[in-house]
Structure formats: structure tokens, C-alpha cells
VOGU-3710 file (C-alpha; in Angstrom, 3 decimals, decimal comma):
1> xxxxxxxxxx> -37,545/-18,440/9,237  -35,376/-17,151/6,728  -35,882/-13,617/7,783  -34,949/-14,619/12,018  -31,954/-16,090/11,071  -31,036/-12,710/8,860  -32,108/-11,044/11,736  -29,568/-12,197/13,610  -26,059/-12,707/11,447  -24,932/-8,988/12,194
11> xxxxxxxxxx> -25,544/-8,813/15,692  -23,796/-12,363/15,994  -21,233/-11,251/13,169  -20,335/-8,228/15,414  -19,385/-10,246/18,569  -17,546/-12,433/16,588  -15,479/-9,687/15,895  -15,285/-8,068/19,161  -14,098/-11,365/20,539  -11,582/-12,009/17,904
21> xxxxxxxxxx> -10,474/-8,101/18,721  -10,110/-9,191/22,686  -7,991/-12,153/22,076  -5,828/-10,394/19,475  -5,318/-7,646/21,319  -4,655/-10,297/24,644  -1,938/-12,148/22,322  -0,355/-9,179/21,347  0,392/-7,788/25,158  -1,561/-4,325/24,162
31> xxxxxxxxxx> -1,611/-2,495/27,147  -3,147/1,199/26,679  -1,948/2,129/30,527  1,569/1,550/29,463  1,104/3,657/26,700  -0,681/6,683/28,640  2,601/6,610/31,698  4,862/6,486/28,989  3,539/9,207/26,774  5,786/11,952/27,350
41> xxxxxxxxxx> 8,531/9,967/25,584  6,409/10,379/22,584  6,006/14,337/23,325  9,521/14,594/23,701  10,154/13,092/20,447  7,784/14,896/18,911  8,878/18,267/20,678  12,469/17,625/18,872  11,173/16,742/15,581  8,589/19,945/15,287
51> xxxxxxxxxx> 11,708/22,259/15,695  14,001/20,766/12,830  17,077/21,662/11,996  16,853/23,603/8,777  20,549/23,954/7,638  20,668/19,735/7,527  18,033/20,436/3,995  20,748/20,287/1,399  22,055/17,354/2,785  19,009/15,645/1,900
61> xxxxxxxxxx> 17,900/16,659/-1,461  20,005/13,940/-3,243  18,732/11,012/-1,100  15,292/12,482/-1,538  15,800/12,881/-5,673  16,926/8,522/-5,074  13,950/7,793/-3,408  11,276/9,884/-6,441  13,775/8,616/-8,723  13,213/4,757/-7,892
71> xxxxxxxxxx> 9,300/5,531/-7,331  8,899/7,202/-10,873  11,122/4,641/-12,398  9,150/1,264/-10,738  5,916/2,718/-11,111  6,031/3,530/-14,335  7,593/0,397/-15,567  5,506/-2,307/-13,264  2,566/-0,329/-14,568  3,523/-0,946/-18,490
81> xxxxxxxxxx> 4,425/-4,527/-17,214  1,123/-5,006/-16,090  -0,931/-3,469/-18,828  0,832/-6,132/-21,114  0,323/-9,192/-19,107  -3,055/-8,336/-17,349  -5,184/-9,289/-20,246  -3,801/-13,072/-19,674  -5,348/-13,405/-15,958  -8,800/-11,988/-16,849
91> xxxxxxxxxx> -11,279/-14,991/-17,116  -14,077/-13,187/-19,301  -11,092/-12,407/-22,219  -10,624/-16,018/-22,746  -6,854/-16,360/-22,975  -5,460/-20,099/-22,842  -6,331/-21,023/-19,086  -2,820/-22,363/-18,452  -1,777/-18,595/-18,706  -4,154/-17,143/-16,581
101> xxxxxxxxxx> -3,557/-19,854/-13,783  0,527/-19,333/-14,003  -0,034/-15,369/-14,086  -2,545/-15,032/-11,481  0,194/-17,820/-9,329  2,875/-14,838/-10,025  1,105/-12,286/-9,038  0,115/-14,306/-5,760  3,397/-14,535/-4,845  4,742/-11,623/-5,435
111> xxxxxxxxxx> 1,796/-9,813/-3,895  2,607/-11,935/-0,818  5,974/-10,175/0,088  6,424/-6,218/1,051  8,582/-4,228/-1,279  11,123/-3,792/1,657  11,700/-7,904/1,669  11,931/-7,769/-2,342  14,881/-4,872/-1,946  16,335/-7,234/0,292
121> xxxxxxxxxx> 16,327/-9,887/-2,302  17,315/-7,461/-5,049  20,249/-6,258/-3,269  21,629/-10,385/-3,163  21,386/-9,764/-7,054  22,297/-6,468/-8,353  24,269/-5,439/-5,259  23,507/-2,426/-3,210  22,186/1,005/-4,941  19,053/2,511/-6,559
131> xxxxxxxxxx> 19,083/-0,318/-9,091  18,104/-2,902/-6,310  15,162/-0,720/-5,203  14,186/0,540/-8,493  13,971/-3,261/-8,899  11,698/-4,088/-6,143  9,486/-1,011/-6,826  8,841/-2,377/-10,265  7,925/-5,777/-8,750  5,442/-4,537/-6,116
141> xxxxxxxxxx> 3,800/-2,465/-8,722  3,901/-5,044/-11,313  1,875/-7,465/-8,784  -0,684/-4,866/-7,449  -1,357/-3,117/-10,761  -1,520/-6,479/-12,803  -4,227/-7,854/-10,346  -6,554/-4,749/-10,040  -6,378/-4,608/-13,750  -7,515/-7,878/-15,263
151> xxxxxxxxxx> -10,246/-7,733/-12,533  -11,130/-4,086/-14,083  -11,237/-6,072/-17,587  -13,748/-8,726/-15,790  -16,121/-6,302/-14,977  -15,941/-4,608/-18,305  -17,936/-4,435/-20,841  -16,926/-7,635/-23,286  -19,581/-7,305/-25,905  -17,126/-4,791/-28,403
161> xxxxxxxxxx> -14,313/-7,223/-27,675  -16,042/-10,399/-28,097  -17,827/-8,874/-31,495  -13,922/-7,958/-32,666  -13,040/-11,395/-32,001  -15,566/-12,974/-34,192  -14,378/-11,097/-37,711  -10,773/-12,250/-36,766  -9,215/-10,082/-34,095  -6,659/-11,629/-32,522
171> xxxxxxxxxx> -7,299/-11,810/-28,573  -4,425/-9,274/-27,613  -5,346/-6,101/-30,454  -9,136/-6,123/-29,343  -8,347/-6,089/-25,977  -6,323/-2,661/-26,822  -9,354/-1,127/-28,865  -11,889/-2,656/-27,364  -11,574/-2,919/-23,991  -8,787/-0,761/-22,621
181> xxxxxxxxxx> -10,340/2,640/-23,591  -12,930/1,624/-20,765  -10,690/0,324/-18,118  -7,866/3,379/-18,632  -9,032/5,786/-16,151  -9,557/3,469/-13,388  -5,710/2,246/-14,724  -3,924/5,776/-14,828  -5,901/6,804/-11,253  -4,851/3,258/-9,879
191> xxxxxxxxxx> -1,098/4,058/-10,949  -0,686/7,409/-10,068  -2,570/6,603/-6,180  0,348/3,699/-6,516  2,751/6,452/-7,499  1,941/8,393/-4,033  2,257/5,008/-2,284  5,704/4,261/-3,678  7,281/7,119/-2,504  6,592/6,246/1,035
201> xxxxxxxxxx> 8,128/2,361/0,365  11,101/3,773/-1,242  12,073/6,044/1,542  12,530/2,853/3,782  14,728/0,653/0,937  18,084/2,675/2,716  17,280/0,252/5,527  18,492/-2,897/3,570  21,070/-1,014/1,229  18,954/-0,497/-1,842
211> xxxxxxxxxx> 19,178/3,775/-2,007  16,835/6,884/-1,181  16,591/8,444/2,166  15,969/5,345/4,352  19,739/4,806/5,364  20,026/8,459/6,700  16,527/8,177/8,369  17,696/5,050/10,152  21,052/6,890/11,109  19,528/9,899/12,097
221> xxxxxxxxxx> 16,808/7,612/14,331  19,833/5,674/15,468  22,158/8,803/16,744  18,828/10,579/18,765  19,545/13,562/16,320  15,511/14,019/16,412  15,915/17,439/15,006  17,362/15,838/11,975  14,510/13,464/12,089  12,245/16,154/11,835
231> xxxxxxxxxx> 13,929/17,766/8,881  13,675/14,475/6,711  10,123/14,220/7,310  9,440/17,760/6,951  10,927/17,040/3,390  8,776/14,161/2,851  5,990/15,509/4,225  6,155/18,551/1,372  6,886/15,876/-1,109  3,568/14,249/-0,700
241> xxxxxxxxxx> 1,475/17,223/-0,434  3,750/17,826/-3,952  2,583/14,384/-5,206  -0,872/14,686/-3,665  -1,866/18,087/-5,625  -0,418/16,261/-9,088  -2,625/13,126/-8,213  -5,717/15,405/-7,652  -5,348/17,331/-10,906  -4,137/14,415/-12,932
251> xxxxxxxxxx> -7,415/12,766/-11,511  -9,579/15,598/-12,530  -7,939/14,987/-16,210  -8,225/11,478/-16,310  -11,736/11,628/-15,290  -12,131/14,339/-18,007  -11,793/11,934/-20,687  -8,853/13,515/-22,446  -6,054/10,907/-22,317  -9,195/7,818/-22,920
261> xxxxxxxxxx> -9,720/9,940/-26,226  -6,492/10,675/-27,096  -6,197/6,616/-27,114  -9,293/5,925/-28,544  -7,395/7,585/-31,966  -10,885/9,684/-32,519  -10,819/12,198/-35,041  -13,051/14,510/-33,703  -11,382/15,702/-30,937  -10,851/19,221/-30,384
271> xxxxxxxxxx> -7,048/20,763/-30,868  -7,218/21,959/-27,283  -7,596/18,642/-25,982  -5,196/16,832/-28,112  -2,155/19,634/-27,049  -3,501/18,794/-23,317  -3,098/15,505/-23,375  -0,272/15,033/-25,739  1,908/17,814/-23,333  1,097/15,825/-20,478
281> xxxxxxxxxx> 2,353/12,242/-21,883  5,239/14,153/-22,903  5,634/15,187/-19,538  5,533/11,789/-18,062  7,972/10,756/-20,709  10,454/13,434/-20,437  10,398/12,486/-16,308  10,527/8,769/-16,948  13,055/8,679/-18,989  15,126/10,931/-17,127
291> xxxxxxxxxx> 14,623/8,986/-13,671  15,768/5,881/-16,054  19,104/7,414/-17,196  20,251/8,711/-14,288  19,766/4,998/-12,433  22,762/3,254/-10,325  23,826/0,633/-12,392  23,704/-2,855/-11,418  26,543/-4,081/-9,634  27,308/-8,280/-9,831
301> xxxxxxxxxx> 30,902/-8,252/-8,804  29,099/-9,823/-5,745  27,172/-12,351/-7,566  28,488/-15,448/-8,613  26,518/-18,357/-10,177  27,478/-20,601/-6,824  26,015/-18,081/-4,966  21,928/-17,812/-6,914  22,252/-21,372/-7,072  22,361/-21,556/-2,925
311> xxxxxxxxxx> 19,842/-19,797/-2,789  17,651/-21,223/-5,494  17,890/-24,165/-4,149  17,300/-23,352/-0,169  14,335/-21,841/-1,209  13,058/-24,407/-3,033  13,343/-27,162/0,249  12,198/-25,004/2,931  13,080/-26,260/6,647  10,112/-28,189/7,182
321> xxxxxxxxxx> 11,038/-28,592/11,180  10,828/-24,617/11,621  7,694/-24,793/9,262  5,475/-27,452/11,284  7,582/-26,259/14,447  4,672/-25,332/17,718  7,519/-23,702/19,719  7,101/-19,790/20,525  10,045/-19,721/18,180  8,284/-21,868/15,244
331> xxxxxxxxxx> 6,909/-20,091/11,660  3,121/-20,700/13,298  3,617/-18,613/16,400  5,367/-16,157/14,644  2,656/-16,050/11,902  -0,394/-16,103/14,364  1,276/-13,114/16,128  1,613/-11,512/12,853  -2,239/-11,785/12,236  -3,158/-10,861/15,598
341> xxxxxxxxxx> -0,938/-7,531/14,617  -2,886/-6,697/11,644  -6,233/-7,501/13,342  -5,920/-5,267/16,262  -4,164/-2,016/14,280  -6,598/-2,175/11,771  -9,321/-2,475/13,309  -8,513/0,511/16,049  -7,449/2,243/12,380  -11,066/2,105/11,576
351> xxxxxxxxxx> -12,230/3,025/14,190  -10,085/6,746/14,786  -10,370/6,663/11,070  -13,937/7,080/10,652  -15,000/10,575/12,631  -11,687/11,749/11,257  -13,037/11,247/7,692  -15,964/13,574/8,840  -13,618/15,830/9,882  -11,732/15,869/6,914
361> xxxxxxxxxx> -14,956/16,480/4,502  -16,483/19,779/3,423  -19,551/18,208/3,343  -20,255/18,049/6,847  -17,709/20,831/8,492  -16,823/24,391/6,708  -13,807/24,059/4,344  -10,841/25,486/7,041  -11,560/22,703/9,343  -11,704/20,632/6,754
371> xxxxxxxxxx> -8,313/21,919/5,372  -6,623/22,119/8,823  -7,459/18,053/9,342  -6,276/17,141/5,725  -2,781/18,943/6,273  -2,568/16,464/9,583  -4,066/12,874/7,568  -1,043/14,579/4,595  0,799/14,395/7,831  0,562/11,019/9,239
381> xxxxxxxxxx> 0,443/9,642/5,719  3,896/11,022/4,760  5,934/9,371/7,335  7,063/5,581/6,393  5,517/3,206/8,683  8,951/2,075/9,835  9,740/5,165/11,005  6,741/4,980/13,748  8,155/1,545/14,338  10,951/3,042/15,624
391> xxxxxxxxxx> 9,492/6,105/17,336  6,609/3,827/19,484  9,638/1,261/20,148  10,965/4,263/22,729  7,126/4,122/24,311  5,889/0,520/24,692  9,676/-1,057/24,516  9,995/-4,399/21,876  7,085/-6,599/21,602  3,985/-6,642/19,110
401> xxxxxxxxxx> 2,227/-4,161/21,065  4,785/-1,597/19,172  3,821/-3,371/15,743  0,070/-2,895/17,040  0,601/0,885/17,550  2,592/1,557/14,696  -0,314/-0,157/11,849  -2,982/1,774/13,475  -1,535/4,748/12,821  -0,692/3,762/9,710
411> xxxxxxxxxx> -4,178/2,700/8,862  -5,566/6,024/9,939  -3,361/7,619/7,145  -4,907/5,659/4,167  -8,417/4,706/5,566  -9,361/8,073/6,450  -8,214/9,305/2,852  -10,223/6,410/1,418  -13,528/7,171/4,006  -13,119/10,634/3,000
421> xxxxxxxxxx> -13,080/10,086/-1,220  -16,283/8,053/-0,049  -17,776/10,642/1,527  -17,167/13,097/-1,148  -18,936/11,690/-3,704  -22,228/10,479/-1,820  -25,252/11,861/-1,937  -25,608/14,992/0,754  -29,477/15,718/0,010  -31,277/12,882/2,386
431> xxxxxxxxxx> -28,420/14,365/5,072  -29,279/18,037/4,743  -32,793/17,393/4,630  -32,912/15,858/7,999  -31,147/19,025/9,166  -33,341/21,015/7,630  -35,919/18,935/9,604  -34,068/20,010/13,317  -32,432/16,032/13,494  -29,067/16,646/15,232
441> xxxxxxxxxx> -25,747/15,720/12,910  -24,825/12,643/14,770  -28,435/10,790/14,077  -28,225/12,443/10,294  -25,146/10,718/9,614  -26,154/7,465/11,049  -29,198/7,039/8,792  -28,703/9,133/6,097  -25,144/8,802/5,464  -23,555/5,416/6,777
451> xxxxxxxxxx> -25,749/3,295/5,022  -24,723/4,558/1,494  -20,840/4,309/2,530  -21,205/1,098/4,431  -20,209/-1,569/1,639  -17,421/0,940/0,683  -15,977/1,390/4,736  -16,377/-2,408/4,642  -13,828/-2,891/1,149  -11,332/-0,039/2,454
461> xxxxxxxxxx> -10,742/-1,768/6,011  -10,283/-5,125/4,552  -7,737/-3,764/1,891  -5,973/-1,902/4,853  -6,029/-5,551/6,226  -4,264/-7,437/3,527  -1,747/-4,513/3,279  -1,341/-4,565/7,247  -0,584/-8,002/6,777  2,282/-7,538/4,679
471> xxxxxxxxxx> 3,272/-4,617/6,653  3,389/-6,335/9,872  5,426/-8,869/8,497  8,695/-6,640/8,282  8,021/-4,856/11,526  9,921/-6,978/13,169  12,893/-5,216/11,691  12,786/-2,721/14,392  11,681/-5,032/17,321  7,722/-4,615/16,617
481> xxxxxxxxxx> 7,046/-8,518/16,577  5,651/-10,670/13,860  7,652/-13,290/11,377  9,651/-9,517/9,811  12,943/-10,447/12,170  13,715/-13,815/11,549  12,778/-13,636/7,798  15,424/-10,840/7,576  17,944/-12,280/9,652  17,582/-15,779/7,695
491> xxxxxxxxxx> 18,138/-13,860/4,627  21,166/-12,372/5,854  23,090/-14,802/7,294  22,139/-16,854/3,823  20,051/-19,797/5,574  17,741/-20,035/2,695  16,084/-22,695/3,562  14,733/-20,998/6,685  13,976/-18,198/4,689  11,884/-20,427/1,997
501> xxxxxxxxxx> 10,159/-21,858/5,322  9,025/-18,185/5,719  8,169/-16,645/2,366  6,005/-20,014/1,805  4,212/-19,195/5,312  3,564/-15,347/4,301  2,259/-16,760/0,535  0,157/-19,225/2,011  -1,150/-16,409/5,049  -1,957/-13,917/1,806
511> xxxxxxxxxx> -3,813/-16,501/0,124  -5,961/-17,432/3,008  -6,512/-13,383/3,189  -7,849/-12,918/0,053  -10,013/-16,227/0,479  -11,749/-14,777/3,316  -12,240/-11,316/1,743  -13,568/-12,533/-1,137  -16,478/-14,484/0,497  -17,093/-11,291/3,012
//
């Protein structure tokens, strides 16, 4: 009976889905014919941008040095943040409990706003400038790296730690020799793939006054000077492929071993490795440390004890009528519509995403196709999501059908690159030998391949998900729908208490996220 009933939860688990697809995509307005007539506004745009205008380059190097400068700075910072403090929220270590349930509360909150609505927030206490973002940066780092690394230390191995403990250790020094040197790779690769992703946030913070590139990508948009356009995200675009090459051969070195044994303090080591991996912390340091002495200072002739206390204490009593309100106008509309947004671009994310990680893999095509397709995922991945915001607004007009457009292609960006690490490291030998057999590629792949990348697919989309989530809920920003518009226009007109009303809505929406995802 056991095995009927098994039988039966995917094919029921799949029309589930489809029907939660159809009414989310119902909610939304999507309306694919709209976007096909209107199309040619997108080739026009795109027409403009593909011919930029060159000369406009210099222009653009100093916003562009802001907007690395705040990523290098936050980054490295929230990381070191969270290397301190993750130890608290892992339950295996065995720190007092009330720590670990007040850290892993943080880091719920925090994870529960986008780094554009923290830069907002900043910017209400430092003032406007590179400060504000690098601020905000540090924050959203802080939360995401804290969380995936006391969950690394849960799944580590505790028996070192725990025998450290028992002659005396105190909790905090055996974590650092006896548990760290296992959980730093997936650390350093987590930070610098955070790195990558940083870049991209802090080219929007110029929308909300908190430095980089943003402002003059928003002026640019705003003007029609498309050619412009084109040259900003040419520059970005050659920044990530920049950051992108780094990642891949500071991932190779990682993965090497040679920074986990330069901390490990073993004597052994060989003098190549130790000038290796002692040139490239120095390297890291030397940038760090420049990024941090060349940072706006804060500015607080705006901010006046009257003024933090307003808002402490409007976000502390939210307004409970917009909370519980059922009007189209309400937090719950406004948060169902958000949802729907997530659910529909993600899932039609996946779904382009998937053949174009095939594409992208020199596993299954021959390595120029395989190039060519990576230069376009570089492509899409480069330009802040935003930015598309604005571009589809000029095809399918205000509404959440633009916020609907605008996360897909945003999903394709990441999930492909995370199908396509999947992909690489499977095994190709049950593949190839039902080639070698005469089995066409398409049935190869669907019983060879997708059942070893299944459980991985399944973890990527629902990631993409949670950060969709936060994602759509600043879209509305530039007319894309969801709760981004009146959370940003509460915060600047200083109703707090509206604003409090929202940020508890987005906390509690994250939280009943992460619920679901963890019982997948």
C-alpha cells in the first residue's frame, strides 16, 4: 500500500505545481501575446544598447571603482563578521542556546530584506555616499555568509572538536583548530561566489543615494540615452567576466588545499605553497585595505537623535490596519502578488534554464559552443535585475507581469550557472555509454544524466526562489508590482509605522519560505 501511494506523490506533486503556476501566472496578468506584439520595443532597445557610445567610458570608471569598492569592502568585512559569530548559531557546537536562538533571529531578519532596502535604511543614518552602501553590503553578506556557515559547521565533522573540548578547550579556540580547517573552502568559495554577487547589488545602491554606478544607470535609463546604457553595461559586463576568471582560479586554489594548510599552521608544507598562499592573502589585504581607506565618510549632519528615535519607534508599532487590511491596497494583496511574482519567474527560469545549462557544458556540446553560450549566461548575469525592470517596463507597461519577466531572466542568469557547475562534475560514463550504444542524446540525458542532478536542480530553483522573493519585493521601484513601492515610498516620506507594517510582512513571508524548503 505503501508503495501505491509512493507511486503516486510525484505525478500528484507535479499538478500541484502546474496549477499553482496557472493561478500565479492568472494573478499576475502574464500575457505572452502582449509580449510577442510588443517585441520590437525590446529590439529597439537592444539595437541602441549593442552600438554604445564608447567616448562616454571615462566617465564611468569612477562610479564603477564605487561600486567594486563597496563590494570588496562589504564582502570582505560581513564575511569576517560572520566567521566570528557563526560558531554561536550551529546546534552540534553547543554554544549557550540563548545565543544561537538570538543569532539565528538576526540573521532571519536581516536575510529577510534586499540589500537595496538596507541602503535605503543606511542612507537615513550615515547620509548619502559609499559609506551607506558599503554599509548595507556588509549587512547582506553578514546574514547570508553567517547562515551557510554554521550550517557548514553542522554537517562537519565534530569528533576533533568535541575531543578538544574534553581536555579543556574553550568552545570558541577548538572551533578555529578543529573545525574551521574543514569548513574553509566551502567558506572562501561561498565568499568569493558572494563577491561576484555583490557587484551586481552595488551597481543598483545609486538608485537610493548610497554611491556606485546605479544613479547614472537610472539617469541614463531615464534620458532614453540607450547608447549610454549600453556603455555602462558593456563595463559591467567586462567586470564580471574580470571577477568570474578570479573566482574560477581562486576556486581551483581553494580546492587545492593551499590556503586550508596554510591555516592548519602545518610544518610540512612545501616553500612553494606557503609563498602561494601567503602572496595571495597579501593580495586580498593590500585590496581590502585599500577599498577601506579610500571610503566616503559617514555623514550625520542629517541625523539627529529626534530623528532615529521616530523611526525606532514607528517601526516598533507597525500600522496594524494596513497589516490585517484585505483591500487591493492592503500588505496581504501586495504580499500575495509578490509570491505569485517569484513563483511564475522562477519557475519559467527553470525551465529556459535547464537546456541552456546543456548548452553551456563541454560535456555534452564541443567547447566553442560551449564558450559562445557562457559569454551570453556572463551576459545576462552582468546586468542588475533593476535594470531589466526598467527595460521590460517599455514592453508589457506597469503591472507584475513586468516583475514576472524581469525574475525570469534573472533566474536564467544564476540557475543556469548553478545547472551547469552540476553538470560539470557528474559522472559522463553511464551517458557516453548509451551513445556508444546508438541511444539518441535527448533519451541519454533523461536517464543517464537527470537523475544524478535531480536533488541538486531541485536545491538551486528553490534558492533562486527565496532570492526571487526578496528580489521581487523592490521591483516595485520601477513599476514591476509587488510590496517594493509602497515599502519605499513609506520609507521616504518617514511613515515608519507603515514601513514596520511591511518589513514585518517580508520577515514573516521569508520565514514561511525557508519553512517550506526545508521540509521539500
Amino acid at each position: 500500500m505503501y508503495r501505491n501511494r509512493k507511486k503516486y506523490i510525484k505525478p500528484a506533486s507535479w499538478i500541484l505545481f502546474l496549477l499553482c503556476f496557472y493561478a500565479a501566472a492568472s494573478f499576475t496578468g502574464c500575457d505572452p501575446a502582449l509580449f510577442v506584439s510588443r517585441s520590437s520595443h525590446l529590439s529597439d532597445l537592444a539595437a541602441d544598447m549593442l552600438r554604445p557610445d564608447l567616448s562616454y567610458f571615462p566617465k564611468i570608471l569612477l562610479p564603477l571603482f564605487y561600486t567594486v569598492q563597496m563590494s570588496v569592502t562589504g564582502t570582505v568585512t560581513g564575511s569576517a563578521l560572520a566567521l566570528i559569530v557563526s560558531p554561536f548559531g550551529a546546534v552540534s557546537l553547543h554554544f549557550p542556546s540563548w545565543a544561537r536562538r538570538l543569532l539565528r533571529l538576526l540573521i532571519q531578519m536581516l536575510r529577510s530584506f534586499p540589500a537595496l532596502i538596507l541602503a535605503l535604511a543606511a542612507t537615513f543614518l550615515f547620509g548619502l555616499g559609499t559609506f551607506a552602501g558599503t554599509f548595507a553590503i556588509t549587512l547582506y553578506t553578514f546574514a547570508i555568509m553567517t547562515k551557510l556557515t554554521y550550517e557548514d559547521a553542522e554537517h562537519a565533522d565534530i569528533a576533533p572538536y568535541q575531543a578538544l573540548i574534553s581536555v579543556g578547550c574553550a568552545r570558541f579556540p577548538a572551533f578555529i583548530h578543529a573545525v574551521l580547517p574543514e569548513i574553509l573552502p566551502a567558506f572562501l568559495t561561498n565568499a568569493l561566489y558572494l563577491f561576484e554577487t555583490n557587484v551586481r547589488h552595488s551597481s543598483i545602491l545609486g538608485y537610493v543615494g548610497a554611491g556606485g554606478i546605479g544613479l547614472i544607470l537610472n539617469e541614463k535609463i531615464s534620458w532614453r540615452e540607450f547608447h549610454k546604457v549600453g556603455t555602462i553595461l558593456l563595463l559591467l559586463f567586462l567586470t564580471v567576466c574580470v571577477i568570474e576568471s578570479a573566482n574560477r582560479y581562486f576556486t581551483a586554489v581553494i580546492h587545492s588545499g593551499q590556503i586550508a594548510e596554510l591555516f592548519s599552521g602545518r610544518k610540512d608544507l612545501s616553500k612553494k605553497t606557503r609563498i602561494s598562499g601567503r602572496m595571495i592573502l597579501f593580495g586580498f589585504a593590500v585590496l581590502f585595505l585599500f577599498c577601506l581607506a579610500t571610503q566616503t565618510p559617514p555623514d550625520f549632519s542629517r541625523t539627529s537623535a529626534a530623528a532615529l528615535k521616530s523611526m525606532a519607534a514607528g517601526l516598533t508599532h507597525p500600522d496594524w490596519t494596513f497589516f490585517f487590511s484585505t483591500e487591493k491596497d492592503g500588505l496581504g494583496y501586495l504580499l500575495l502578488e509578490t509570491i505569485c511574482i517569484a513563483i511564475v519567474g522562477t519557475a519559467i527560469g527553470a525551465f529556459l534554464s535547464a537546456p541552456l545549462a546543456f548548452l553551456n557544458t563541454r560535456h555534452f556540446v564541443p567547447a566553442p559552443t560551449a564558450f559562445f553560450f557562457n559569454l551570453i549566461i556572463m551576459a545576462i548575469r552582468s546586468i542588475p535585475f533593476l535594470i531589466y525592470g526598467l527595460i521590460f517596463i517599455r514592453i508589457s507597461g506597469p503591472g507584475a507581469f513586468t516583475g514576472v519577466l524581469t525574475l525570469a531572466v534573472c533566474s536564467i542568469g544564476l540557475l543556469t550557472k548553478r545547472f551547469t557547475e552540476c553538470l560539470e562534475v557528474i559522472d559522463p560514463g553511464p551517458y557516453r555509454a548509451l551513445l556508444a550504444m546508438g541511444v539518441h542524446p535527448v533519451p541519454a540525458v533523461f536517464h543517464s544524466v537527470l537523475p544524478q542532478i535531480a536533488p541538486a536542480f531541485c536545491s538551486a530553483v528553490l534558492y533562486r526562489f527565496d532570492v526571487n522573493i526578496r528580489e521581487a519585493s523592490v521591483l516595485g521601484l520601477v513599476g514591476a508590482g509587488g510590496i517594493g513601492a509602497p515599502l519605499i515610498f513609506a520609507m521616504n516620506q518617514y511613515d515608519w509605522n507603515k514601513a514596520g507594517a511591511i518589513l514585518l510582512g517580508l520577515i514573516l513571508l521569508v520565514w514561511g519560505v525557508d519553512i517550506l524548503s526545508s521540509r521539500r
